[in-house]
C-alpha positions as CSV (number, residue, x, y, z in Angstrom):
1,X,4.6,-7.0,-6.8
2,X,5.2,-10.6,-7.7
3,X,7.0,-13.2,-6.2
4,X,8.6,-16.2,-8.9
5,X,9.4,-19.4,-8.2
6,X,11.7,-21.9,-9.5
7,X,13.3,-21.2,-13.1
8,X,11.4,-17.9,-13.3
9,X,13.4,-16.6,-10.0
10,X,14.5,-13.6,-12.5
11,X,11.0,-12.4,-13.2
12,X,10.7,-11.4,-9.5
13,X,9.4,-7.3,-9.1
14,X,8.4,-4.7,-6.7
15,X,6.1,-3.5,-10.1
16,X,6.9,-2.0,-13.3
17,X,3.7,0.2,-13.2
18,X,3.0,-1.6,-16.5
19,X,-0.6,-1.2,-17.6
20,X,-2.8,-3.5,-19.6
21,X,-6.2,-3.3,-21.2
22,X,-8.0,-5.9,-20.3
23,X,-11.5,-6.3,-21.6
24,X,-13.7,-8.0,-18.2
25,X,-17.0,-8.7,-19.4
26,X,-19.8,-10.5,-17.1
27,X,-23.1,-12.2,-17.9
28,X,-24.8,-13.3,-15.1
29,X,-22.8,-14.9,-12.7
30,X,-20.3,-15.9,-15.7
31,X,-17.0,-13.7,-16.0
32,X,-14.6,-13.7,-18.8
33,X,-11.4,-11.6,-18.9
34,X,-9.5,-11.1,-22.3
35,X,-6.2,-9.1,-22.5
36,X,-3.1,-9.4,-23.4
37,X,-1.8,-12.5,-20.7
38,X,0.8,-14.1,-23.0
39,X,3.3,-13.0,-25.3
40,X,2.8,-15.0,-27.8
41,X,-0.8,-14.6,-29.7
42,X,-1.4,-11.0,-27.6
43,X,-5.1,-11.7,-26.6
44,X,-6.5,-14.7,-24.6
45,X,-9.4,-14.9,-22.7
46,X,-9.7,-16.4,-19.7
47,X,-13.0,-17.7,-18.0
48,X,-14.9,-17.8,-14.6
49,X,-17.3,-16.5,-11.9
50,X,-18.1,-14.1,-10.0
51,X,-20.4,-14.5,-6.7
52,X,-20.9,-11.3,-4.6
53,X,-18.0,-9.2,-4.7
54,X,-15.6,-12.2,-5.3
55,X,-14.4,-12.5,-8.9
56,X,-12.1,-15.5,-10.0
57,X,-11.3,-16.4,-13.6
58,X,-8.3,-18.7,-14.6
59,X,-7.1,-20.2,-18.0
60,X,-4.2,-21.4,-19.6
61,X,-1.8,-19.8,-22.4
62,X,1.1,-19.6,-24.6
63,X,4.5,-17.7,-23.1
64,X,8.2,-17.1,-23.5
65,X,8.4,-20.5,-24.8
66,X,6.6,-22.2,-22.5
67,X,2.8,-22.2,-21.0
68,X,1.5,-20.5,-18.2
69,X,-1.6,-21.7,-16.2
70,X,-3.3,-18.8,-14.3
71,X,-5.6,-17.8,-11.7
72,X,-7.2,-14.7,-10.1
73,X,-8.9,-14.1,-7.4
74,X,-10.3,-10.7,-6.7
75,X,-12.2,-8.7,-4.9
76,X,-15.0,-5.8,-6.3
77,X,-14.8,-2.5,-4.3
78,X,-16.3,1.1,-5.2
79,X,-19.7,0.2,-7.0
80,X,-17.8,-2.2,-9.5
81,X,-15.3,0.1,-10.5
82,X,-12.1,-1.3,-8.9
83,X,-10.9,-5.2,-8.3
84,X,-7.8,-6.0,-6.9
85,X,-6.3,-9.2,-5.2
86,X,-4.0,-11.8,-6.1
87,X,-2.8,-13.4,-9.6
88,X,-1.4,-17.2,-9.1
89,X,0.6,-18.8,-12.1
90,X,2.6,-21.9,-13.3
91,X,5.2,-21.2,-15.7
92,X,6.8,-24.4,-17.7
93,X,9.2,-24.4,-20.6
94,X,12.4,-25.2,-21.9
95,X,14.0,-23.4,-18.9
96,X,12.2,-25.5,-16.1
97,X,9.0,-25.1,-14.0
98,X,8.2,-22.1,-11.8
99,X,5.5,-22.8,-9.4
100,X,3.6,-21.1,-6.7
101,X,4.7,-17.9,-7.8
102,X,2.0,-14.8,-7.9
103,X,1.3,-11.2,-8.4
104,X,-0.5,-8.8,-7.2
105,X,-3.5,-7.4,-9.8
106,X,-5.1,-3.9,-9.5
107,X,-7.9,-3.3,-12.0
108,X,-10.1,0.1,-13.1
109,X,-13.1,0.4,-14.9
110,X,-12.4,2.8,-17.8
């Protein structure tokens, strides 16, 4: 589900089921995450940590015009092979700022 705030009130979801392939690669206690986060270049990566069970990465990209600013914090469950918790964004561009809005993020190991 996500919840948008602000001029991005219309991006608001129960879900579309989309999925993404997201390549989540850890070195030590360093995490990066690259997928497909904007719309513009296809492929970012996004950087950060993970300590116990508790992942977060977060980075900045290009999108519908504008630039996103995101974090995730979530959780590692079934010997590594599942995450899930909570995506929060910043959306700004020609169309306003949408703030304090988030998603949900579910994530399988393949």
């Amino acid at each position: 589900m996500t919840i948008a705030n602000g001029a991005c009130d219309d991006e608001e979801n129960d879900g579309d089921g989309t999925l993404s392939t997201v390549a989540i690669v850890q070195v030590g206690d360093s995490v990066s995450a690259t997928g497909p986060w904007g719309s513009t270049s296809g492929s970012e990566t996004l950087r950060g940590t993970r300590s116990g069970n508790a992942v977060s990465f977060s980075g900045a990209y290009e999108e519908d015009g504008g630039f996103t600013v995101a974090t995730h914090n979530l959780t590692v469950t079934d010997a590594d092979s599942r995450m899930a918790g909570l995506e929060f964004w910043t959306w700004s561009g020609p169309e306003g700022l949408c703030e304090g809005s988030q998603s949900d993020v579910t994530a399988t190991r393949n």
